[in-house]
DRENDO-1510 file (C-alpha; in Angstrom, 1 decimal, always signed):
<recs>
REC; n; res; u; v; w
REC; 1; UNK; +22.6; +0.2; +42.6 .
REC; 2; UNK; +22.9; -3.3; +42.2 .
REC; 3; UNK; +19.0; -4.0; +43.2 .
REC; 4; UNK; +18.2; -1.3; +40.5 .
REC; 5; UNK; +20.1; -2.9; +38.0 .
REC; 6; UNK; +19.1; -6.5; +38.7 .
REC; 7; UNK; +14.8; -5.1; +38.6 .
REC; 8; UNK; +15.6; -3.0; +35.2 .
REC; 9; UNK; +16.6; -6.5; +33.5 .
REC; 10; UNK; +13.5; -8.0; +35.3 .
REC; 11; UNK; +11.5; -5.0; +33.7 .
REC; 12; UNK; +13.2; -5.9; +30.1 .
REC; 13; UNK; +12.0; -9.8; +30.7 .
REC; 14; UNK; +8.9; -9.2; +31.8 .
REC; 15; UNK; +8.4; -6.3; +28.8 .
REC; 16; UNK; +9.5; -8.9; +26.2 .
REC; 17; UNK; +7.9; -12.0; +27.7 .
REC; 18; UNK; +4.3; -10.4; +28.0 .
REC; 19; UNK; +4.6; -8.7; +24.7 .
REC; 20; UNK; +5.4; -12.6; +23.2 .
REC; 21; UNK; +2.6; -14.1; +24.6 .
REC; 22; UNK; -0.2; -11.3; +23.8 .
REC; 23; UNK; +1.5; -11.0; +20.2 .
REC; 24; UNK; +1.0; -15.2; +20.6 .
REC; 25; UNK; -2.6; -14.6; +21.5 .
REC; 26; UNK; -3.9; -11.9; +19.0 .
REC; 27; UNK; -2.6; -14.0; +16.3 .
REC; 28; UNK; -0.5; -14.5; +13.0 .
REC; 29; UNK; -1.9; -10.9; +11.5 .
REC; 30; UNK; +0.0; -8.4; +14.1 .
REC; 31; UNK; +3.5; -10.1; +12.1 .
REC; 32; UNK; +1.5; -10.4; +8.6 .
REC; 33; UNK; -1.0; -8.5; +5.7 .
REC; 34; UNK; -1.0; -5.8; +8.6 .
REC; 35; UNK; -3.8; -3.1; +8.1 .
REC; 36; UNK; -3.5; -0.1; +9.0 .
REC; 37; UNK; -5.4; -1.1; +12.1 .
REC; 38; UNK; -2.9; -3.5; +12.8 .
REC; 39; UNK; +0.0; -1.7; +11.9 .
REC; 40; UNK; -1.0; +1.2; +14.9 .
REC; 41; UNK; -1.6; -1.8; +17.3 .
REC; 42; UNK; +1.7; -3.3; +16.7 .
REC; 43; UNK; +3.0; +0.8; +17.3 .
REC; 44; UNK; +0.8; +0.9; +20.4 .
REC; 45; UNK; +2.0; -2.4; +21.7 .
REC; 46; UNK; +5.5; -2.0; +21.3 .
REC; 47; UNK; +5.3; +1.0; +22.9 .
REC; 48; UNK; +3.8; +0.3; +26.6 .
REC; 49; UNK; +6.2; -2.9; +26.7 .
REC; 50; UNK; +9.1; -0.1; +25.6 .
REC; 51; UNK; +7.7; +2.2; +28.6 .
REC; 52; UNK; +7.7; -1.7; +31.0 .
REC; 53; UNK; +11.0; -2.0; +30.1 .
REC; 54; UNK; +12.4; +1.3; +30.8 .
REC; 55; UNK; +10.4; +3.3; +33.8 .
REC; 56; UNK; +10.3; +3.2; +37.4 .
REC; 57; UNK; +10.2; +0.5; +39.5 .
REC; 58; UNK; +7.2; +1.2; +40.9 .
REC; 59; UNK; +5.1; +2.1; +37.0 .
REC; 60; UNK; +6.2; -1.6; +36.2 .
REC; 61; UNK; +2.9; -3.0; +37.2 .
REC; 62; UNK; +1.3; +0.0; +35.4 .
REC; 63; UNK; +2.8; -0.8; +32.3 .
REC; 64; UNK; +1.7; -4.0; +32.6 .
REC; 65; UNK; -2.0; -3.6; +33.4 .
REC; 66; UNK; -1.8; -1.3; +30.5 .
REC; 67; UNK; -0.4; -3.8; +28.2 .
REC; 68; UNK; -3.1; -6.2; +29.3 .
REC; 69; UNK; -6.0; -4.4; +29.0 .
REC; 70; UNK; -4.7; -2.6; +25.7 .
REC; 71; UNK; -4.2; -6.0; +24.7 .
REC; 72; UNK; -7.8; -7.5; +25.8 .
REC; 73; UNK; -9.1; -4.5; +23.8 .
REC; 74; UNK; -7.4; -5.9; +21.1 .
REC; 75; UNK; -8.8; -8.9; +21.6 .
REC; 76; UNK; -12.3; -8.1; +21.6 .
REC; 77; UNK; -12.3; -6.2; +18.8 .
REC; 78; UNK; -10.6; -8.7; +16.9 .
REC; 79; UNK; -13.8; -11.4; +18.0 .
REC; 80; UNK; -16.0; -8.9; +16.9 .
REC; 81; UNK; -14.6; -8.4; +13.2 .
REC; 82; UNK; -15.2; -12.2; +13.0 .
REC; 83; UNK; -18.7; -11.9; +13.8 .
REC; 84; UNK; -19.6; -8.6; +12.3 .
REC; 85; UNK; -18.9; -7.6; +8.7 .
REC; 86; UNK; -19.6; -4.1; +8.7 .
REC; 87; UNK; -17.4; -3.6; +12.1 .
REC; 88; UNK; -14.3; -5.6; +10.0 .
REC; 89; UNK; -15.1; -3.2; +7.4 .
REC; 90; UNK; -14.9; -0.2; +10.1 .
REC; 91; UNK; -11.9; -1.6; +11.6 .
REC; 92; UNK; -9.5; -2.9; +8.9 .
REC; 93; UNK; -11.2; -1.5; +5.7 .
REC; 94; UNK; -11.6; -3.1; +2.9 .
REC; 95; UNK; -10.2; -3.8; -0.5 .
REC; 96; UNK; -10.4; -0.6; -3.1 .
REC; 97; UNK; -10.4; -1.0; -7.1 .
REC; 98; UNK; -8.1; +1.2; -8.5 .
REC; 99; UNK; -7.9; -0.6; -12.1 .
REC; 100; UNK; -11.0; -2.0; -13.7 .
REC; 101; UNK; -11.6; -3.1; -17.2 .
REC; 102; UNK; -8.0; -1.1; -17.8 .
REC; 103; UNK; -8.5; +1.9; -16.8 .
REC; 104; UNK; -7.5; +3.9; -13.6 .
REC; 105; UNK; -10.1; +4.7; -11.1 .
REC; 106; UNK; -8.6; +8.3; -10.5 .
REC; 107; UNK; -11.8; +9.1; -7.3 .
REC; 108; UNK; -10.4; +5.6; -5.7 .
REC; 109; UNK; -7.2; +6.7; -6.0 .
REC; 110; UNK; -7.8; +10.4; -4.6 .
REC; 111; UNK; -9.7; +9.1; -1.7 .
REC; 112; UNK; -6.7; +7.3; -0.4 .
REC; 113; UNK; -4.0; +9.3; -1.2 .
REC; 114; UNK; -2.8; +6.5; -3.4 .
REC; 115; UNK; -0.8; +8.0; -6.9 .
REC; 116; UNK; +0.6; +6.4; -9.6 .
REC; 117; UNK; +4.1; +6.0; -8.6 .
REC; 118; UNK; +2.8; +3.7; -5.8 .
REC; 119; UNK; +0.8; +1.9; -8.4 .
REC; 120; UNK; +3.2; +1.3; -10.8 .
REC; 121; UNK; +6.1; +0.3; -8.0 .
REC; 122; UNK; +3.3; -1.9; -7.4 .
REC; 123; UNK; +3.0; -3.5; -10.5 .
REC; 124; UNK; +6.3; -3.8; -11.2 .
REC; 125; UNK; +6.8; -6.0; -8.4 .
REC; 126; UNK; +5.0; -8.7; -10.0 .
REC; 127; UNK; +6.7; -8.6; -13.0 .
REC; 128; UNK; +4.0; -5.7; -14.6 .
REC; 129; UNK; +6.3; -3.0; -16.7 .
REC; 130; UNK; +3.2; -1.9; -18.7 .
REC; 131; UNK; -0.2; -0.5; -17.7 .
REC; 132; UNK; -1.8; -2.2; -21.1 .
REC; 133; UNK; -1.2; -5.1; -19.5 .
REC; 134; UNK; -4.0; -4.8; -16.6 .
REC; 135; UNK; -7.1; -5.4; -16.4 .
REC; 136; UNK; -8.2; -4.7; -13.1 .
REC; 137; UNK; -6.4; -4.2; -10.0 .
REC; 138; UNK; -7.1; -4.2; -6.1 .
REC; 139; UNK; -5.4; -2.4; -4.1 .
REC; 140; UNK; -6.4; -4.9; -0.6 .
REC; 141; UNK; -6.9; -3.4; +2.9 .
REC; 142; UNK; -2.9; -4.5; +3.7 .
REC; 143; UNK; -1.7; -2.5; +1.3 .
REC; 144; UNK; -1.0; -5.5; -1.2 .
REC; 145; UNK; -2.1; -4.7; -4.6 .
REC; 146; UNK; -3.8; -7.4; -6.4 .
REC; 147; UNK; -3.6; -8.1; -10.2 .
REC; 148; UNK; -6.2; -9.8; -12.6 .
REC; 149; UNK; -3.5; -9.2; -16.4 .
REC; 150; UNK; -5.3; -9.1; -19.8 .
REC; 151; UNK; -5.9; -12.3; -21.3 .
REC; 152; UNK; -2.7; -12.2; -24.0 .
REC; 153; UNK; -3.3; -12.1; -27.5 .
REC; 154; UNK; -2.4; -14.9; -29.9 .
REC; 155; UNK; +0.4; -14.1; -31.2 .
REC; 156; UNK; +2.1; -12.4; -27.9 .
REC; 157; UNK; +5.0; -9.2; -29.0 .
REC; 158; UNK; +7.7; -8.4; -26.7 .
REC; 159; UNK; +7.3; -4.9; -25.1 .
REC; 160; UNK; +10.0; -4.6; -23.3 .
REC; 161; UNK; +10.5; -1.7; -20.9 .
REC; 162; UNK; +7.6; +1.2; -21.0 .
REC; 163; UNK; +8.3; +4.7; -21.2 .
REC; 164; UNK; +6.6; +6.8; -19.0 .
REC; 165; UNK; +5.4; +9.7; -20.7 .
REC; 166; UNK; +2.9; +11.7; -18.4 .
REC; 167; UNK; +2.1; +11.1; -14.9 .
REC; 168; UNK; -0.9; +12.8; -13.2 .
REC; 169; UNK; -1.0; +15.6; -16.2 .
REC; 170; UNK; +2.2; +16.4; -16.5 .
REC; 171; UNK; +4.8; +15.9; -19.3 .
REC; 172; UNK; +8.1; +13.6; -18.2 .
REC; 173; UNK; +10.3; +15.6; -20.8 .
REC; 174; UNK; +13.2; +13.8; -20.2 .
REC; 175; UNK; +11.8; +10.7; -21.1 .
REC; 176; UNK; +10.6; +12.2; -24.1 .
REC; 177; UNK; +14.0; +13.2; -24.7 .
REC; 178; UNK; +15.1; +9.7; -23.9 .
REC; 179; UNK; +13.1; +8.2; -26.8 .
REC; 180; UNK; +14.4; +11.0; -29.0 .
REC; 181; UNK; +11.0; +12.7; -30.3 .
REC; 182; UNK; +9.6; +16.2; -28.9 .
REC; 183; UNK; +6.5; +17.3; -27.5 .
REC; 184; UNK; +5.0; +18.3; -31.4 .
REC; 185; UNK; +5.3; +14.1; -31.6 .
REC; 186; UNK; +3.6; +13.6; -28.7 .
REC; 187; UNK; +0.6; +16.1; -28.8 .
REC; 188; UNK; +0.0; +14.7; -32.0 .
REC; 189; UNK; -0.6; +11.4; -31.3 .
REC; 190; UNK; -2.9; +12.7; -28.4 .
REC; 191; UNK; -4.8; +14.2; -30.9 .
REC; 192; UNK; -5.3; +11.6; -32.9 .
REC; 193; UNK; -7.0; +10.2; -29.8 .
REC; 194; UNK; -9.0; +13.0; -29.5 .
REC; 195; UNK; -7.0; +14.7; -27.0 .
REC; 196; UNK; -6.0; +18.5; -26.9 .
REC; 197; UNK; -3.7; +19.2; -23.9 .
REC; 198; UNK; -1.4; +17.0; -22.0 .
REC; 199; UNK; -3.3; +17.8; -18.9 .
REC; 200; UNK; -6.1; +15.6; -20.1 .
REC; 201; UNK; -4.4; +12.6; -19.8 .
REC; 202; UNK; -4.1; +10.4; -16.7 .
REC; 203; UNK; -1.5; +8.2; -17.2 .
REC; 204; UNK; +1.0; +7.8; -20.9 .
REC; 205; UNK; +3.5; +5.3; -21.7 .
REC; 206; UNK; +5.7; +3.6; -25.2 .
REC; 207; UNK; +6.9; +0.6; -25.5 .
REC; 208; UNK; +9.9; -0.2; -26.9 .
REC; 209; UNK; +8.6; -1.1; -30.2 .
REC; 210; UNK; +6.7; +2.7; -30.0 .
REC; 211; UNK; +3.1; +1.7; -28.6 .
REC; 212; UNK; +2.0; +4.5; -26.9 .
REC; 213; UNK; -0.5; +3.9; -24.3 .
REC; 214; UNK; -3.1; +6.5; -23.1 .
REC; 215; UNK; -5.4; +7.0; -20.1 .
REC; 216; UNK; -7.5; +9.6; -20.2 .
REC; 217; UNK; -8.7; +11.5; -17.6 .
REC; 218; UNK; -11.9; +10.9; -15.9 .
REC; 219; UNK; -14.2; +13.9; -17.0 .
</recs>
């Protein structure tokens, strides 16, 4: 019992240790700006060294051999995205615009699964509570979301706080409410944009001085 005991803390050591020194080896980006690549490699490795730790006596060296060749994989591939841009590209992706020149790039969005709840979470952590305030936006292969802002205007207005109005199409009604005017308000002021139906509209926001901000679907 003892013997069993004493080899399952050898087991943990030699789990954690190993996982250290590969982690040491493949470099700064399995702890930081993690791809999605990265992120199912950190998954993978964490889950052999889990399987080290906790199996058999005799499946330790398996784990391990596992670990290490998992881990040269890594390696390799790493080299290679170095050399080759269109296997980095493969690999890790790359970066997707999802604002330009101020307006929303709806396909960019759709093909990764990316909506505007994300985006504007987004923006809001770096200090962006409007939408007219962008004028183009990366969304990078980490998941960070870059931010070139509208040069301001001369004389700069406080906004305050936007509204949001309509998300993907439909009406927020109880922001609406919020703001005390009704949908007739609203539909008119689309109108006067050329807009017929709420579902036309991408994104819709008012500031707190009651500038309403429209983006229009992509036909």
């Amino acid at each position: 019992m003892n013997f069993l005991i004493e080899y399952h803390i050898f087991q943990t050591f030699v789990a954690f240790f190993g996982t250290l020194v590969y982690a040491r080896i493949l470099g700064k980006t399995q702890i930081s700006q993690l791809s999605f690549y990265d992120y199912v490699n950190g998954i993978t490795i964490g889950s052999i060294a889990a399987f080290i730790a906790v199996e058999d006596t005799d499946e330790t060296m398996t784990g391990f051999i596992s670990l290490t060749v998992f881990c040269l994989l890594t390696y390799v591939i790493a080299y290679g995205t170095l050399k080759s841009r269109p296997l980095r590209k493969l690999i890790q992706g790359e970066p997707t615009i999802v604002i330009a020149k101020g307006k929303i790039i709806e396909s960019s969005m759709a093909g990764m699964r990316y909506d505007l709840d994300e985006l504007m979470a987004q923006l809001r952590e770096k200090d962006i509570f409007h939408l007219a305030e962008v004028e183009y936006a990366i969304l990078e292969s980490d998941g960070q979301l870059s931010v070139l802002k509208k040069q301001p205007a001369p004389t700069i207005q406080y906004k305050g706080l936007a509204t949001e109005l309509i998300l993907d199409g439909q009406l927020v009604e109880e922001n609406l409410q919020y703001i005390n005017h009704d949908e007739a308000w609203l539909k008119l002021e689309l109108s006067k944009r050329g807009i017929n139906d709420v579902s036309q509209v991408m994104y819709a926001s008012v500031d707190e001085n009651g500038n309403l901000y429209v983006d229009k679907r992509s036909q």
